[in-house]
Each structure stands twice: as C-alpha cells, then as structure tokens.
VEXKOLNU-447899 format. One record per residue (C-alpha): x, y, z. Coordinates in steps of 0.001 Angstrom, whole numbers, plus 500000, padded with zeros to 6 digits. Example, Ala and Ser with C-alpha at 12.3 -4.5 7.8 and 13.67 -1.06 7.14 Angstrom:
2
((512300, 495500, 507800)),
((513670, 498940, 507140)),
***
This chain:
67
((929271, 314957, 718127)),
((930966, 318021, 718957)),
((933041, 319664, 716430)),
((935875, 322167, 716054)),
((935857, 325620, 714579)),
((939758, 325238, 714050)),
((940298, 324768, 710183)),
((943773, 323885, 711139)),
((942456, 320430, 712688)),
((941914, 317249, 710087)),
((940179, 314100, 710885)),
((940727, 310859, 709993)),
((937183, 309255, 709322)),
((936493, 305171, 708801)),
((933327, 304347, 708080)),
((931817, 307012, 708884)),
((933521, 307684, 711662)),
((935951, 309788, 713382)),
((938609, 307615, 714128)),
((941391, 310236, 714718)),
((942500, 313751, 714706)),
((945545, 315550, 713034)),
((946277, 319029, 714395)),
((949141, 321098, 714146)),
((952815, 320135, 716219)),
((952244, 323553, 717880)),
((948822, 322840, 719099)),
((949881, 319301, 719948)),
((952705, 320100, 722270)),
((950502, 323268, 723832)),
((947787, 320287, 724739)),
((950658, 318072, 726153)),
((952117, 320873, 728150)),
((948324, 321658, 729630)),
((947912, 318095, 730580)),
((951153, 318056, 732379)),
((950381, 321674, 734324)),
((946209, 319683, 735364)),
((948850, 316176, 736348)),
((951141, 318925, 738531)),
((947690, 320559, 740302)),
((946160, 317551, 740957)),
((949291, 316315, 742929)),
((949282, 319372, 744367)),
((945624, 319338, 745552)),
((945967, 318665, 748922)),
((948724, 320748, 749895)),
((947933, 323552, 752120)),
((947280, 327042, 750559)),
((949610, 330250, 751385)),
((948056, 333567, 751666)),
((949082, 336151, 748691)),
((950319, 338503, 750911)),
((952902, 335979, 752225)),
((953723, 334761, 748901)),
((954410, 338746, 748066)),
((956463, 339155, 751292)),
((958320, 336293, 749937)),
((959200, 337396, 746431)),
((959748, 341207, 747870)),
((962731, 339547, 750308)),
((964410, 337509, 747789)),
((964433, 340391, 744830)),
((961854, 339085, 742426)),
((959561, 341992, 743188)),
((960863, 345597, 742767)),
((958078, 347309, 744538)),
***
C-alpha cells in the first residue's frame, strides 16, 4: 500500500484497514480543482490543436501581449 509523506494527511483505519483519508480543506479543494481542469482536457481531447505562433498573433492583436 502506498503511503504519503504529507504529515498533514490522517487516516481513518477499521480493522486494520484504511478506510478513509482526512487532509486539509486547502489540499481538498486544490484536488477538486485538478480533477475538474483533467474533466475540461478530456472534453477537449479531440479538438483540433492551434499552432503557438497563432495563439501569440492572437493575444498580440487583442492587447494581452505587450511585446
């Protein structure tokens, strides 16, 4: 069984086991907001890719790049 080197993480152990986890709110809602961003790529997986240079033509035109 893998463990953590977080000491900020708890586990909940019955019989033995690991049953659950308790880890700080802050790490919590980090976790939640990863597994959102991996739900938004994989929707996003078979879009078709733009090439950087476009993408930095596009941000130059409409001010978010000051170069």
């Amino acid at each position: 069984m893998k463990t953590t080197m977080n000491p900020n993480v708890e586990y909940v152990v019955k019989n033995g086991k690991r049953t659950a986890v308790i880890l700080p709110l802050a790490e919590y809602e980090a976790l939640l907001e990863d597994l959102d961003d991996f739900g938004v790529i994989a929707s996003r997986k078979d879009e078709p890719t733009i090439p950087l240079a476009q993408v930095k033509r596009r941000l130059k035109k409409h001010g978010a790049v000051r170069r």
